[in-house]
Structures are given as C-alpha cells and as structure tokens.
C-alpha positions as CSV (number, residue, x, y, z in Angstrom):
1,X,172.8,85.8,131.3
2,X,170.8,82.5,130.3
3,X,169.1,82.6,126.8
4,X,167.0,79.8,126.3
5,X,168.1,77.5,123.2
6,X,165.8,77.2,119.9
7,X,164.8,74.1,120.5
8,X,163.0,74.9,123.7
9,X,161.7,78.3,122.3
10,X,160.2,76.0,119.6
11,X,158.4,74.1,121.9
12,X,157.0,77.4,123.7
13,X,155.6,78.6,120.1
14,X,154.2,75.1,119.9
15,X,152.3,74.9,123.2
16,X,150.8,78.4,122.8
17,X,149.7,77.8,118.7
18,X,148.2,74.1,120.3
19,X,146.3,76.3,122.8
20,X,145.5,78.5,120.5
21,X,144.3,76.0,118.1
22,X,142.3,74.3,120.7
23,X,139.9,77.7,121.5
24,X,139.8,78.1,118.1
25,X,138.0,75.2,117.8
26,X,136.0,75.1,120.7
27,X,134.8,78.7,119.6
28,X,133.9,77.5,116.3
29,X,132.1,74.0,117.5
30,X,130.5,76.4,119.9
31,X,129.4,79.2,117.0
32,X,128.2,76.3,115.2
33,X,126.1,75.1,117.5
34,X,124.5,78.4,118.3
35,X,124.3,79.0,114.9
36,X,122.6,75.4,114.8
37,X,120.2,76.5,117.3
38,X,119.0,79.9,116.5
39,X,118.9,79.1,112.2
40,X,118.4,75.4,112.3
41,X,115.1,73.5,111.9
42,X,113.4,72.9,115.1
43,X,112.0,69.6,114.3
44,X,114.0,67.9,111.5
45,X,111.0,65.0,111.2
46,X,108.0,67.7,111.5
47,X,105.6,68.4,108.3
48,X,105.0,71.4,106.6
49,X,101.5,73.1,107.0
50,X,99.8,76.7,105.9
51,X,100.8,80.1,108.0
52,X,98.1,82.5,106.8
53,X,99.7,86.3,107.4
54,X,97.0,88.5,107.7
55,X,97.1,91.7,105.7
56,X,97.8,94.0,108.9
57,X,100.6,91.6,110.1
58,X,103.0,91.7,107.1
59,X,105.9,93.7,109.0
60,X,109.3,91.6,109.7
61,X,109.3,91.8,113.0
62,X,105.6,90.8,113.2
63,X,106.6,87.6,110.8
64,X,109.6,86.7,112.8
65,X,107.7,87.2,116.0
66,X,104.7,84.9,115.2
67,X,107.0,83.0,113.7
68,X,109.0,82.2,117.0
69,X,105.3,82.2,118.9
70,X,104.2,79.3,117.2
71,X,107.3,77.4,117.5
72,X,108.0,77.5,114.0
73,X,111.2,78.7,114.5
74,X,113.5,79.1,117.8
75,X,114.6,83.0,117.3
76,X,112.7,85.5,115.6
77,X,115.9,87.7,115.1
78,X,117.2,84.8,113.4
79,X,114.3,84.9,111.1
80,X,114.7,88.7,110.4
81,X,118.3,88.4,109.7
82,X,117.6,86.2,106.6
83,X,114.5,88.1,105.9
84,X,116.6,90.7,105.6
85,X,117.4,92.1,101.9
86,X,115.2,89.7,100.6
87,X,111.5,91.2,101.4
88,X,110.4,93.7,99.6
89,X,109.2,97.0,101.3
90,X,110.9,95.4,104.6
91,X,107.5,93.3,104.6
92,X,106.0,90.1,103.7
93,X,102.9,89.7,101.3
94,X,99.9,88.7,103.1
95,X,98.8,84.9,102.2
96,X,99.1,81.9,103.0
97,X,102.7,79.8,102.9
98,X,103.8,76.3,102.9
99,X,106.6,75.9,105.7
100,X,106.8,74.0,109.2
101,X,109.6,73.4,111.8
102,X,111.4,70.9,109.5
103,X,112.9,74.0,107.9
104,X,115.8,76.2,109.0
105,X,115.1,80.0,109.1
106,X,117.0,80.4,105.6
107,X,114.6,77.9,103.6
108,X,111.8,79.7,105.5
109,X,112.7,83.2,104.4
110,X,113.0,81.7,100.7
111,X,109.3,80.8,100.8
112,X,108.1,83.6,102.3
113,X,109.5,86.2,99.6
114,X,108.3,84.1,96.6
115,X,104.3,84.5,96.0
116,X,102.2,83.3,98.3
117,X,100.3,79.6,97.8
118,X,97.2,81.2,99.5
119,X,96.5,85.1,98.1
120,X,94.5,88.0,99.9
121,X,92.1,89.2,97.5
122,X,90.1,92.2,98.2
123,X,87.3,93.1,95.8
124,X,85.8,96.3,96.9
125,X,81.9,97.5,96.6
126,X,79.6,98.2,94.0
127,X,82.3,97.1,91.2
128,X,81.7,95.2,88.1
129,X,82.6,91.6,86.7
130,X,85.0,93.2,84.4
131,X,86.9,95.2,87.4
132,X,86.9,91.9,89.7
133,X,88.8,90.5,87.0
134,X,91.7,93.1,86.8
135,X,91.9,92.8,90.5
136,X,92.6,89.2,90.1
137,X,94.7,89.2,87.6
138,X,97.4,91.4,89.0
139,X,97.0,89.4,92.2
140,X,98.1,86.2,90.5
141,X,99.6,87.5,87.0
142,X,97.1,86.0,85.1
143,X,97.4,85.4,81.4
144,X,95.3,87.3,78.9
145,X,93.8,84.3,78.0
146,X,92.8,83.5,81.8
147,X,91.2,87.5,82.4
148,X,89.0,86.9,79.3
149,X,88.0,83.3,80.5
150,X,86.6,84.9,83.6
151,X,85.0,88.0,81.7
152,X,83.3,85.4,79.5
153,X,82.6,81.4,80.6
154,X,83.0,82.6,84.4
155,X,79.1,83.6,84.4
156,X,76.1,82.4,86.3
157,X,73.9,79.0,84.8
158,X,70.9,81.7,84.5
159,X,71.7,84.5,81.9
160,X,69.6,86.9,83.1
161,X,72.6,86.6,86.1
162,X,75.4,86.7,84.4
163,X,76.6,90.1,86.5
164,X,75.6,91.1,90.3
165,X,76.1,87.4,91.6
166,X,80.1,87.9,92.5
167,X,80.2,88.9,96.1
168,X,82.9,91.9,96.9
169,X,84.6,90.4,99.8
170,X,87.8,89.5,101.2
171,X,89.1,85.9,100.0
172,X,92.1,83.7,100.6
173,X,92.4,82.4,97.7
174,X,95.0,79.7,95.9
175,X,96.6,81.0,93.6
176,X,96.5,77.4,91.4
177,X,92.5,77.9,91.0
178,X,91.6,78.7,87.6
179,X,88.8,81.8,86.9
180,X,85.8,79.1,86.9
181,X,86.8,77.7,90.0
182,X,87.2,81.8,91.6
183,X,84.1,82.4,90.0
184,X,82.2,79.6,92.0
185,X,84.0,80.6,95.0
186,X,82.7,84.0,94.6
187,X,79.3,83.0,94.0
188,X,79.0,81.0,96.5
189,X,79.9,83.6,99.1
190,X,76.7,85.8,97.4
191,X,74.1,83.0,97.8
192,X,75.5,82.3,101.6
193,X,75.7,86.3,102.4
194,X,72.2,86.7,100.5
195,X,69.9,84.4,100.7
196,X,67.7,85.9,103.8
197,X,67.1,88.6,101.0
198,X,66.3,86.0,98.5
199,X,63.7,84.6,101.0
200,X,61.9,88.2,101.4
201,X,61.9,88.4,97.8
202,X,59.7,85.3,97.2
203,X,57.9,86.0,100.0
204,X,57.0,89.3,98.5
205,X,56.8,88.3,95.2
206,X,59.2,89.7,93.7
207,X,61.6,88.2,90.8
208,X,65.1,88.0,92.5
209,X,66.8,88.8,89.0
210,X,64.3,92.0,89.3
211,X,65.7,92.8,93.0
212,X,69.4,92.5,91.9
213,X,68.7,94.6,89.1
214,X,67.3,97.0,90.5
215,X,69.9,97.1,93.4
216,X,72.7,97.3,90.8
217,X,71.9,100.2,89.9
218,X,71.0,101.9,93.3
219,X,74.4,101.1,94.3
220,X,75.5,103.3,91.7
221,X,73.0,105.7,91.6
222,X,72.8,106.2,95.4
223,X,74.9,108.6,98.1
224,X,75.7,108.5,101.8
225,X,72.8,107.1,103.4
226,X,69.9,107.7,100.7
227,X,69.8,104.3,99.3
228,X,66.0,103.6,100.3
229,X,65.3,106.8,99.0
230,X,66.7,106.6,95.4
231,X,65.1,102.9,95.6
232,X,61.5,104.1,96.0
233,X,61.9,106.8,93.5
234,X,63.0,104.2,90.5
235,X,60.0,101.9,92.5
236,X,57.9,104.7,91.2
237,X,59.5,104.8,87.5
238,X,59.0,101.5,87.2
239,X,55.7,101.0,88.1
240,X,53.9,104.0,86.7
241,X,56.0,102.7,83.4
242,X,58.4,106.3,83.4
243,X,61.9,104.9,82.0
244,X,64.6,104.8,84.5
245,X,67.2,107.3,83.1
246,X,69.7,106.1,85.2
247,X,73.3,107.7,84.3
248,X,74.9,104.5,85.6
249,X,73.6,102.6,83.2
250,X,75.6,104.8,80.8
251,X,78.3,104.5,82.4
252,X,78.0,100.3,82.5
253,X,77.9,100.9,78.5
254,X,80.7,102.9,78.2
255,X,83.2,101.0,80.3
256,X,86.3,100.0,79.3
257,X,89.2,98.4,80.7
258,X,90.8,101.0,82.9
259,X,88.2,103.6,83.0
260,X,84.7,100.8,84.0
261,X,82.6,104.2,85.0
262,X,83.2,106.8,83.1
263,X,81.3,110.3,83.6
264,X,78.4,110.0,81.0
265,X,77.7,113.2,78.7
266,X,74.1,114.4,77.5
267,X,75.1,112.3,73.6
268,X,75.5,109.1,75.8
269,X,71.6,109.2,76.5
270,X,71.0,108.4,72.5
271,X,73.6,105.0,73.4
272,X,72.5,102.2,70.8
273,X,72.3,99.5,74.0
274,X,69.3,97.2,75.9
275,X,71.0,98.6,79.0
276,X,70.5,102.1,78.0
277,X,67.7,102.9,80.5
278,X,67.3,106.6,79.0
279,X,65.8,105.0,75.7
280,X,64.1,102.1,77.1
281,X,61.3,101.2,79.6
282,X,62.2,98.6,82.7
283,X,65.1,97.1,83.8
284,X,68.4,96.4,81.9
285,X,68.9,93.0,81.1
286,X,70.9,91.8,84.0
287,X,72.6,93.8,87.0
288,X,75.4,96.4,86.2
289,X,77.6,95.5,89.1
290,X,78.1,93.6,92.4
291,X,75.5,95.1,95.1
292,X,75.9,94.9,98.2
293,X,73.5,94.1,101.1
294,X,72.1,97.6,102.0
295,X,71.4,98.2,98.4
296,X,69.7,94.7,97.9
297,X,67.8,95.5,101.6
298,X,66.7,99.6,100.3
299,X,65.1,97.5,97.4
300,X,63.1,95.0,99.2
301,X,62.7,98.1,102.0
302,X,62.5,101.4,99.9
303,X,61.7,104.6,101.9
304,X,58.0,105.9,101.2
305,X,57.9,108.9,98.9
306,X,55.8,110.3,96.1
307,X,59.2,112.0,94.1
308,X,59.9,110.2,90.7
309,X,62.9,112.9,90.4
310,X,66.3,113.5,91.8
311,X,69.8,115.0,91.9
312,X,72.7,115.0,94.1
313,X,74.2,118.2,94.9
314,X,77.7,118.9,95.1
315,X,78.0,117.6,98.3
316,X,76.1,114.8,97.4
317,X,73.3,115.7,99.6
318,X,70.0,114.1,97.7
319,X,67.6,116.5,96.5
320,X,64.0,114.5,95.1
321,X,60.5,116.4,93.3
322,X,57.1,114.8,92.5
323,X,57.4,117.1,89.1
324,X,59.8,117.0,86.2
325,X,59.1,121.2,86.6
326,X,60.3,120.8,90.2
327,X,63.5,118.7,89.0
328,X,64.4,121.8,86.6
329,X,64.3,123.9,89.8
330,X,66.3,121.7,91.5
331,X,69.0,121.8,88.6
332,X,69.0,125.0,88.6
333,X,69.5,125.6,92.6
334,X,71.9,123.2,93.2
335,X,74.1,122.3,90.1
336,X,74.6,125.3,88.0
C-alpha cells in the first residue's frame, strides 16, 4: 500500500494553511472595508455644522435615521451600534450638536452623548423671574454665582420692569451665553410677541408698566377661560380706588426657592411688603410674573361687569358679586 512520504505530506499542510491564509485575509481586507463603509466618515474633507434634534425626535433610531437621511452618515444601524450603551435612557438630549460627514459614526456618538452646544429650554406660563432662573440653571449647571447674576443684574433698563418682560417660550439656546445675554434673548422674544398689545395700550392710554401689572396678576388670579372676567373686576378696584386683595400677590411675597407660590394664609394679609395688595391701594410696584398674551389681551379687553368680588369654586368655576354681603354668600355656598 503506498503511504505518501513526509516531505510531500508537508507540502499538502503547506498549500492548504497558504489557502487558508489567503481567505483569511481577503475576509479581513473585506471586513475592513465594510467596516470602513458603514462606520467611516463619509466625506473626510467636509466641515462640521449644527444638527438641531428636536425634543420629540430624541429616540436612537430616530437619531441614526435622520442621521443616515441627511447624509451625515452612510448606515443608521452603524450609528445605533455605537450609540449603544452610551445614551442615556436609550435617547439623545434634544439640542443642537457640532458634527458633519468628516466624522466616523464613533466620533459622532461621542458628541452626541456629551451636552449639547445648542440647549432646549422650555419656560412654562405665568412663572416668575426667580423660577426661569432654576429652569436654566439645571439646563446648563449653572453656578450659584451665575443663578444669582440673573435674579439680580439680568433686569429690564426701566425698574418699574424689572419682572413680566421674560417671555415663557421655547428657546435653543447656547449653552456658552451668560444670564445677561439669556436675559436679552428672552426679552427680546416679549417685545417681538407683544408689541401689537403695546400699540393698543398707547392708543388707549394706558401706561404699559400698568397693563403688565395688572396682567401679572390676572394670570395668577384667573381660571379656565375667565381671564376678562377677573380683569374687569380688579378694573373696578382700581378705579373706584377699592385695594386689590389679590392672594397672588401674597404668594409673590412669600416665594422662596422651591416653593415660588405658596398657598397664602389669612396672617399673610398683614405681610410688611409694597406688593402686598391687601394693605395697599393700586398696583404693586412691578409685575409678579411673566404674562402671557391672553392675560395681557383680557386687560386691554376686560369683559363688562359691575362685580368687584369673586371666588373660584372647587372646580374652579368663577363665582363674582356687586356686594362684599353677596361675596360672604358666595363663601359660604361654595367653599365651606
């Protein structure tokens, strides 16, 4: 029986390892270059702009698919494999982020799990200098120092507007601008958003410190749809010379980092304070919070009524009376 010698069984082993050797190589050229395509940059000489997520499109897949949509990247699964472990909540913070085609999905990921350059900031109605400046402060880990230079140089040139002049909105906002500069955003969103209202005022003749004053305190005073309503009826306060007694305005005294409106007691109404509207006549010095349009419009537009009384019920149905005698009977039916 013919064996065949070791020499020639050697040179078996060696053409099957070279053939061997050879796939193996083409196989990893070849995983490299789809590796290269799917992870790699797609323009190595491109420049990096902004991709703004918006705050309903933070999901992975929705990243990795815009992602791939704009060209930014060749394969959105590529994307959310190096996404992957690295976002937190399996999403990506809405903002705005510095990245283009001249990065490879890896560099990408990086940027987009380390804060944003451009930051959604929602401020939401009827709130106060004071809260606008928590909200912005745990959106771009202000210092202590940087909340209280909004609470305090952040203010309006005129005084009497130091407060109600910040527009609650929706801003993209980078996250490098100091309080002044956020500040000056946010006012210049009001004057754009209000000055139609500004216009009736003068044409009326009415102060527009008075109007946003007045407003201020609507907005906190008012329910549901009875704005106009509660606007006329402190219209009628203030110009038969009645004082306001307006629990917000308590409240506005009392706030305090963490608690800005708390529920005001019957001792509150003796509160040492110009803004205390149960001790004095007319309006507070400034506005207590932010207004927004429809309580800036129920001023200028108040619903006719003789009532200089009201109360909401527990559904916070508006109940008004011409009388302070028909006010006790309103107490009486529908809060006790």
């Amino acid at each position: 029986m013919w064996r065949p010698s070791v020499s020639s069984a050697w040179r078996v082993v060696k053409r099957h390892a070279k053939t061997a050797g050879i796939v193996i190589v083409v196989a990893l050229a070849g995983g490299l270059l789809v590796y290269s395509h799917l992870f790699g940059p797609v323009d190595a000489n491109a420049t990096t702009a902004e991709f703004v997520i918006e705050p309903d499109r933070g999901t992975i897949p929705d990243v990795a698919s815009t992602l791939e949509a704009d060209g930014i990247v060749r394969s959105a699964w590529a994307v959310r494999i190096a996404l992957l472990g690295r976002a937190h909540g399996h999403a990506v913070r809405p903002g705005g982020y510095t990245i283009g085609k001249n990065m490879d999905a890896w560099s990408i990921a990086k940027v987009l799990t380390d804060p944003p350059a451009l930051a959604f900031v929602t401020f939401p109605p009827s709130v106060r200098k004071e809260q606008m400046g928590d909200i912005l402060a745990d959106a771009f880990n202000w210092t202590d120092e940087e909340k209280e230079e909004w609470n305090t140089v952040a203010t309006d040139p005129d005084p009497d507007l130091s407060e109600g002049v910040y527009y609650p909105d929706t801003y993209l906002i980078p996250s490098d601008q100091s309080p002044e500069q956020i500040a000056a955003r946010l006012r210049g969103r009001f004057a754009d958003v209000f000055a139609p209202y500004a216009q009736e005022a003068q044409e009326k003749g009415i102060p527009w410190t008075k109007v946003l004053t007045l407003a201020s305190i609507v907005d906190r005073e008012s329910a549901k749809n009875d704005k106009p309503l509660v606007a006329a009826i402190l219209w009628n306060r203030l110009n038969s010379g009645m004082k306001l007694q307006a629990d917000a305005t308590l409240q506005y005294i009392k706030g305090t980092d963490g608690n800005w409106w708390p529920a005001p007691t019957s001792e509150d109404k003796y509160l040492d304070s110009p803004f205390n509207t149960y001790q004095h006549t007319g309006l507070p010095p400034h506005p207590i919070d932010n207004p927004t349009p429809d309580s800036v419009e129920a001023v200028l537009n108040p619903t006719p009524t003789d009532c200089l009384y009201y109360l909401h019920d527990a559904n916070h149905q508006i109940h008004c009376s011409l009388t302070y005698a028909g006010q006790v009977k309103n107490v009486d039916r529908y809060l006790k």
